[in-house]
N, C-alpha and C positions, 0 to 999 in steps of 0.2 A: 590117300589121295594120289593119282595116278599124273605124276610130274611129264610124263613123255619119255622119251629116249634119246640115245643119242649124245652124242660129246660135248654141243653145247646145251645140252639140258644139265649134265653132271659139273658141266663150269661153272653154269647159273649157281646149281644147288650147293655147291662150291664156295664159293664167292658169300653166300646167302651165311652159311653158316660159320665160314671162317672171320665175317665182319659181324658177327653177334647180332642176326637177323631175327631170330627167335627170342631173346632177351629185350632186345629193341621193341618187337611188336605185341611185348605179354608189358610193358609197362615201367621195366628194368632201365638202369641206365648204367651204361660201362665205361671208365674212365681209367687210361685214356682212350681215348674213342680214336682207337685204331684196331685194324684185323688183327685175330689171335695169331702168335705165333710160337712157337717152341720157346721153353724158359719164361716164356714174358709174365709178369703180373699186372694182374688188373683188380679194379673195385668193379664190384657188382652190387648195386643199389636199388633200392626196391621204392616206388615213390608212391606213399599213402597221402590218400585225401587229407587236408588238413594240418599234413607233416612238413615243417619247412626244414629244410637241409643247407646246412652252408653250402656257398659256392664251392666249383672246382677251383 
């Protein structure tokens, strides 16, 4: 898919991926629900029909 060009198109695409845009929008949930950044760790959670999960 052909995003555009330009500085604020690489900001956007930026921002998209370092706030876990693509995990967000396939069904995932990331806690804590902050942008990645160097060192950090996160949960990455997968949320099935009919699966209940404790709270965060």
């Amino acid at each position: 898919m052909h995003l555009g060009h330009g500085p604020e198109v690489l900001e956007r695409a930026g921002r998209h991926v370092l706030g876990w845009g693509s995990q967000l929008g396939t069904g995932f949930a990331v806690y804590p629900p902050a942008p990645a950044e160097p060192g950090a760790t996160v949960l990455i959670r997968l949320g099935l029909p009919g699966l209940r999960c404790p709270a965060r």
